[in-house]
C-alpha positions as CSV (number, residue, x, y, z in Angstrom):
1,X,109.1,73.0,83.4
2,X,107.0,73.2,86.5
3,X,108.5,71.9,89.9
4,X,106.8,68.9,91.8
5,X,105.1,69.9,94.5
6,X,105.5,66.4,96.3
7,X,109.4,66.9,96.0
8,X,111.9,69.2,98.0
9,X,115.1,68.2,97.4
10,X,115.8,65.2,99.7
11,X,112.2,65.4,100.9
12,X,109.0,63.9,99.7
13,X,105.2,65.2,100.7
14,X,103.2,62.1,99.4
15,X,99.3,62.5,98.6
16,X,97.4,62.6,101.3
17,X,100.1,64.7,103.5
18,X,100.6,67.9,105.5
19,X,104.2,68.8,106.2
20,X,106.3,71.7,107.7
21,X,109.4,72.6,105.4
22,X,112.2,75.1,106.5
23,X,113.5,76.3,102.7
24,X,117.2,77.6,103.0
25,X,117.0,81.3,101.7
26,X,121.2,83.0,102.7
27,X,122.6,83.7,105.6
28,X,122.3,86.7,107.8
29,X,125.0,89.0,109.2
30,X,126.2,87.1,111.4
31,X,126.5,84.3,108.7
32,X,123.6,82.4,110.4
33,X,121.2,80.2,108.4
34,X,117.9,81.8,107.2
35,X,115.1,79.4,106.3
36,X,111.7,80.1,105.1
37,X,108.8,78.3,106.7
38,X,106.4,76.8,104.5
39,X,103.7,74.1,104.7
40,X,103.1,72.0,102.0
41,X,99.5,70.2,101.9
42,X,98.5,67.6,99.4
43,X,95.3,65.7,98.7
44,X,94.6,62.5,97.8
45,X,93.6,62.9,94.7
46,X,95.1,65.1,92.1
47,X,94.7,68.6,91.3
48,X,95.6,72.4,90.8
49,X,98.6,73.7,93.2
50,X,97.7,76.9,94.5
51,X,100.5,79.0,96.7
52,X,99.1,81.1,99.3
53,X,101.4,84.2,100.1
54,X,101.8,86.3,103.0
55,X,104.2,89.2,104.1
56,X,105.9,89.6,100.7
57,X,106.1,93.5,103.0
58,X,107.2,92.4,106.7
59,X,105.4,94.1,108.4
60,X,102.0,93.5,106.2
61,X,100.5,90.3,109.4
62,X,97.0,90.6,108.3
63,X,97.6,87.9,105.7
64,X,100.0,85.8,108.3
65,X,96.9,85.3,110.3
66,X,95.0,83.6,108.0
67,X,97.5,81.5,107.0
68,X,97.9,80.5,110.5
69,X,94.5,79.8,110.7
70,X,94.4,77.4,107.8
71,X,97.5,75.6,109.1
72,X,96.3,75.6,112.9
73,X,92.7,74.7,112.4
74,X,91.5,74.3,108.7
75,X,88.1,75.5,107.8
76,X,88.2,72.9,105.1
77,X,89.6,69.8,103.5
78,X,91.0,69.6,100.5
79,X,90.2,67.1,98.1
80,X,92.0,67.3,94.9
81,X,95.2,69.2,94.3
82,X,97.4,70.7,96.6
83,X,98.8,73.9,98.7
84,X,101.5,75.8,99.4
85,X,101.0,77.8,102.4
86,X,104.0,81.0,102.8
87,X,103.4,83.2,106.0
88,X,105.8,85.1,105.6
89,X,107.8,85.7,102.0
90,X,110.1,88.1,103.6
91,X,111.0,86.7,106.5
92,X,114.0,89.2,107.0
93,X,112.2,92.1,107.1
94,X,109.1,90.3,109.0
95,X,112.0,90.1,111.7
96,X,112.8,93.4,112.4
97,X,109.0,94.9,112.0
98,X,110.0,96.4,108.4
99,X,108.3,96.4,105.4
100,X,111.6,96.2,103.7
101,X,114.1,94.2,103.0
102,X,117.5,94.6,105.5
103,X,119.3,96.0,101.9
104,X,116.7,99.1,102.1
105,X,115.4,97.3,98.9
106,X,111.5,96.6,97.8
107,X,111.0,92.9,97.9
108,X,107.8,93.3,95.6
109,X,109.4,95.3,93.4
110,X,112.4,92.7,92.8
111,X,111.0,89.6,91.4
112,X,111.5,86.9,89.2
113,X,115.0,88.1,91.2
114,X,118.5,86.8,90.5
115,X,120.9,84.1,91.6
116,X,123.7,86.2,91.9
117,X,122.2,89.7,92.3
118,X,121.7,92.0,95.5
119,X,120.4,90.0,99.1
120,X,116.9,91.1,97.8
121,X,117.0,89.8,94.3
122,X,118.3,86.4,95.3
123,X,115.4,85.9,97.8
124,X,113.0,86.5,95.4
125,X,114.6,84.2,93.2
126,X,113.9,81.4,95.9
127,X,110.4,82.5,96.2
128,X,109.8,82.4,92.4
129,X,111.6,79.3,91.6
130,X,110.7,77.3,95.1
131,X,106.9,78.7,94.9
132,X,105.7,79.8,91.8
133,X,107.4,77.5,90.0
134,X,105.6,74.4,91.6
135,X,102.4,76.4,91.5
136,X,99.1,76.7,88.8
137,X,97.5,79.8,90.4
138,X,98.7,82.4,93.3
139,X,96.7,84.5,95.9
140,X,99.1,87.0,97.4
141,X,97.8,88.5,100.8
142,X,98.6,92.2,101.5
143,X,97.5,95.1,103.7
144,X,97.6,99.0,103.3
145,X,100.7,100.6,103.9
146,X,102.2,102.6,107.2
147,X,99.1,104.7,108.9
148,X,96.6,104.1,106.4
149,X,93.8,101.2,106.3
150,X,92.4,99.8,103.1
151,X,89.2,98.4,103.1
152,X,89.2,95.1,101.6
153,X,89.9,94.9,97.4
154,X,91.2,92.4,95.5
155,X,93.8,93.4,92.5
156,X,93.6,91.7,89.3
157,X,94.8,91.5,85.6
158,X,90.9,90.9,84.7
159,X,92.3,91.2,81.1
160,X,93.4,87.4,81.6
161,X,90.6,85.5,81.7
162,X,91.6,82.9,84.6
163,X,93.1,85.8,87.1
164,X,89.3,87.2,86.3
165,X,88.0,84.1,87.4
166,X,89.8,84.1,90.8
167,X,89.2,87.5,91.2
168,X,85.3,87.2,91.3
169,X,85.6,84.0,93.0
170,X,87.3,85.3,96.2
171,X,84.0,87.6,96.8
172,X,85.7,90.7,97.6
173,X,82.9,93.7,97.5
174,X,85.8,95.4,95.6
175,X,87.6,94.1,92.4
176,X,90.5,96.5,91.1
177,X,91.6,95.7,87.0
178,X,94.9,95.9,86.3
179,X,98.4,94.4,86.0
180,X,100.2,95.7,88.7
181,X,103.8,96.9,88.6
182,X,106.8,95.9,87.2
183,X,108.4,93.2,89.3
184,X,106.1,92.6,91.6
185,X,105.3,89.2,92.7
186,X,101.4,88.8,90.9
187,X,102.6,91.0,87.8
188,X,105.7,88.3,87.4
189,X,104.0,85.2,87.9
190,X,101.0,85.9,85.7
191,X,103.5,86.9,83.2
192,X,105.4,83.1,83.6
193,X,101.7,81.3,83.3
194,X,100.7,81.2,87.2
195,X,97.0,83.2,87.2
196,X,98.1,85.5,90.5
197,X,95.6,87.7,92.8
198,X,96.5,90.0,95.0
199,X,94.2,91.0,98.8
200,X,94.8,94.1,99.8
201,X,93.4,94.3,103.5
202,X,93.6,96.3,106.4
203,X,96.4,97.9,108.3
204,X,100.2,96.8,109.6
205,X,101.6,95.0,112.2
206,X,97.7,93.5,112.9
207,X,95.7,90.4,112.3
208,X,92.4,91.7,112.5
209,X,89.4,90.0,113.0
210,X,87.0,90.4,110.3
211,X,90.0,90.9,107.8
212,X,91.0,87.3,109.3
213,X,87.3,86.1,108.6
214,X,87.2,87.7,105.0
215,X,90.6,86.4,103.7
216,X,89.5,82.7,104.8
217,X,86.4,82.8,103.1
218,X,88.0,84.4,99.9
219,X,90.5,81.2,100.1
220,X,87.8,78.4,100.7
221,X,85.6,80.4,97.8
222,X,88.9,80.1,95.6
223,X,89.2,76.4,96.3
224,X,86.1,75.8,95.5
225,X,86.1,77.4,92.3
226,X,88.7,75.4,91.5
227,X,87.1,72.0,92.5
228,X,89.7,71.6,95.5
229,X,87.0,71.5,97.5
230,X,83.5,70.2,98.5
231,X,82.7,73.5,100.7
232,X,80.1,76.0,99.1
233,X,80.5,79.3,97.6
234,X,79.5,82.1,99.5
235,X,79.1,85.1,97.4
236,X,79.3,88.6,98.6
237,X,76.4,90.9,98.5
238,X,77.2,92.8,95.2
239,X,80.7,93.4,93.3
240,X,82.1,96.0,91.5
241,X,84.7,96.2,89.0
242,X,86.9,99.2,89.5
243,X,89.2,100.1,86.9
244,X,90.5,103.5,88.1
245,X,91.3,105.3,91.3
246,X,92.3,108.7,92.8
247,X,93.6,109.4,96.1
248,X,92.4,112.8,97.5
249,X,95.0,115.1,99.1
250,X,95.4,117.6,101.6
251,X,96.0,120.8,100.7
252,X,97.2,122.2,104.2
253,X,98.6,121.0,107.5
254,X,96.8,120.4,110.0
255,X,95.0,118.0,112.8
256,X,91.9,115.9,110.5
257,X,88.2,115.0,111.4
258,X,87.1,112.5,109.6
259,X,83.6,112.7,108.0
260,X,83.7,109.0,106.2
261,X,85.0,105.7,106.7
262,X,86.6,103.1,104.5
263,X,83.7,100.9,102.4
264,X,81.6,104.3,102.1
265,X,80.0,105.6,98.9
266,X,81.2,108.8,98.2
267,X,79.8,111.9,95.7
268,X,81.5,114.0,94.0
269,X,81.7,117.0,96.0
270,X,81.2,115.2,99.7
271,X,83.1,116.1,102.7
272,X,85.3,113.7,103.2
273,X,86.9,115.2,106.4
274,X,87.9,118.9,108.3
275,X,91.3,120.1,109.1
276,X,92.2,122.5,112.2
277,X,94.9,123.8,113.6
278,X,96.0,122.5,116.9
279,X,93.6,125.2,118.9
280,X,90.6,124.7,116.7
281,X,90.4,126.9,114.0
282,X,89.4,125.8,110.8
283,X,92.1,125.3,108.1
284,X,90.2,123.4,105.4
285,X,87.4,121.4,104.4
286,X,88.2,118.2,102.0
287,X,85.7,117.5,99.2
288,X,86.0,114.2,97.1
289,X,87.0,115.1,93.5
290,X,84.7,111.9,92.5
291,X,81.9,109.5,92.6
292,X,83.0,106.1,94.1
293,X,84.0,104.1,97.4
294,X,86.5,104.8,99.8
295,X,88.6,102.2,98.9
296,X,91.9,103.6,101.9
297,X,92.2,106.2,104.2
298,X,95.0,107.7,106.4
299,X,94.4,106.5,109.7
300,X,96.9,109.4,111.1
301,X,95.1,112.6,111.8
302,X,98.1,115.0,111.8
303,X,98.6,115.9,108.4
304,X,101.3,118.3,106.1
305,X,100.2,119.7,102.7
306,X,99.6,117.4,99.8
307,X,99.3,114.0,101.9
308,X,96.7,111.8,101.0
309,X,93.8,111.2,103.2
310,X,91.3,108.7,100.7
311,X,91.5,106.4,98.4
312,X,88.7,106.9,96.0
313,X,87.6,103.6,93.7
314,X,85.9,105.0,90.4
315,X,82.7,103.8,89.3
316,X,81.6,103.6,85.7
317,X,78.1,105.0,86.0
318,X,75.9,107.1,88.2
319,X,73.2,104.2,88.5
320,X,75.9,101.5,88.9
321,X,77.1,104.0,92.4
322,X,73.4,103.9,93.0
323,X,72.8,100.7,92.8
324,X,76.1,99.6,95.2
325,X,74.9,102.3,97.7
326,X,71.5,100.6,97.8
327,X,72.8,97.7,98.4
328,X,75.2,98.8,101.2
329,X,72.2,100.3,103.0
330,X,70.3,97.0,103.2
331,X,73.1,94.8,104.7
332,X,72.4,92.9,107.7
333,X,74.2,93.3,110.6
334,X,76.8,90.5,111.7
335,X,78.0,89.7,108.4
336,X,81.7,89.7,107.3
337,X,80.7,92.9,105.3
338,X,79.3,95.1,108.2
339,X,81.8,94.0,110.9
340,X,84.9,95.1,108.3
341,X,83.3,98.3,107.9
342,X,82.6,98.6,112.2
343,X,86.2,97.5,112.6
344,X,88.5,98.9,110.1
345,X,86.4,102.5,111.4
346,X,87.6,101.6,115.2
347,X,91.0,103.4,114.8
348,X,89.6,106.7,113.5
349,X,87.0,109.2,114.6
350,X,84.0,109.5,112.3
351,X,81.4,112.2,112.5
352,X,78.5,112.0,109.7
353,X,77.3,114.7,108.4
């Protein structure tokens, strides 16, 4: 049976309420006390309870941002139901910069977790019982892994029919179908009965700014969808269903030159990027093997043979590429979509051919 979101052991967050909680999680080394923050914000009337997850990887800030921002200075007020606001799920590896837990171990690779299993298992069994079990729907925030970027996508099982509807609603440019792996934190809740999306935005150890500005208005759009809400929908400029990916790989060492940048339409065949050696000479040019959008990118130059360098999203038809491309061309500067693709560019050297 699902948790009350209004009680927390000895504590009580009545409608109407905003209140910090510190949630007792282990100890650490030194046998200290390790609480996770949370903020817990109810409306007056009631509702769905959505959690809001950051940091489930340590060092993954982007989505600790935002949930600042909503704590510090709310774009919007909620009128029916209620959040739960996480900014950081790992806190232990948060701590010391890592994307992992202190036991070496995965912490989105260990849930629904254990009470008595390893340090990594028993946290997520906090998280899952403390968090998903009070909640009716979860939108876990996430960025791209160590020296790469993603360009913003959210992941969803769009086989179930409400994750689908949250999916749309947060009015990513991107959509990516599927399930995600075993034990992580969306794949385990969905499978319990909490609808669960996953953000995947930006780089490490950063809050950046237009990733900041898309994430909040992928939250109010969720609220809204869900009648939690008065604020409008804003819908993005088109939206694409992706349902399979490729990343493209070196095939020699060397120092890259990019020739695209993440949000781009790719075709099959495209240079994608150039790869000398140290003193200039020309050690191999990188074609996409597909049609689609560069969905990722490395964002270190230096490369060895067989790392990846993009992240190609698959579309289903020539026309349906053409008619995302068109669509693309015509966007107006200052929008949320042009400044991700001006900013998440910023830390690598594009030349277009």
């Amino acid at each position: 049976m699902k948790k009350d979101v209004g009680i927390w052991d000895d504590r009580e967050i009545k409608p109407g309420q905003r209140r910090r909680l510190r949630v007792d999680i282990g100890t650490s080394f030194s046998g200290a006390n390790i609480t996770l923050p949370l903020m817990v914000w109810r409306a007056k009337e009631p509702g769905p309870v959505v959690g809001i997850t950051a940091a489930v990887h340590g060092d993954e800030i982007n989505g600790t941002g935002a949930i600042r921002g909503l704590i510090q200075n709310p774009p919007f007020s909620i009128t029916r139901g209620a959040l739960i606001l996480a900014p950081v799920v790992n806190i232990m590896g948060f701590e010391r910069h890592s994307r992992y837990m202190p036991d070496r171990r995965d912490l989105n690779r260990s849930f629904p977790g254990s009470h008595s299993g390893s340090l990594t298992s028993r946290l997520a069994r906090v998280i899952f019982d403390e968090i998903v079990g009070r909640c009716d729907y979860l939108i876990d925030l996430h960025t791209a892994a160590v020296r790469r970027t993603n360009f913003p996508n959210v992941r969803a099982d769009c086989e179930n029919p409400e994750c689908q509807r949250l999916a749309r609603a947060f009015g990513c440019e991107v959509i990516v179908d599927g399930s995600g792996p075993d034990g992580s934190l969306r794949a385990e809740a969905v499978r319990v009965g909490c609808p669960t999306i996953v953000l995947e935005a930006g780089e490490v150890w950063k809050v950046e700014p237009a990733v900041l500005d898309l994430t909040l208005r992928g939250i109010a759009n969720v609220l809204s969808e869900l009648g939690m809400t008065n604020t409008p929908h804003e819908a993005p400029p088109h939206q694409m269903i992706v349902e399979e990916t490729r990343w493209v790989r070196s095939e020699t060492g060397g120092f890259l030159h990019f020739n695209v940048a993440p949000g781009d339409m790719v075709s099959k065949g495209q240079q994608l990027a150039s790869s000398t050696g140290l003193l200039g000479m020309e050690n191999e040019v990188i074609h996409s093997s597909h049609d689609g959008i560069v969905m990722g990118m490395t964002t270190m130059p230096a490369v060895g043979p067989g790392d990846p360098i993009t992240h190609i999203g698959l579309l289903s038809t020539k026309l349906q590429h053409q008619k995302i491309e068109k669509s693309i061309d015509s966007l107006e500067e200052g929008t949320i979509e042009t400044d991700l693709r001006e900013q998440l560019a910023s830390n690598i050297k594009v030349t277009y051919l």
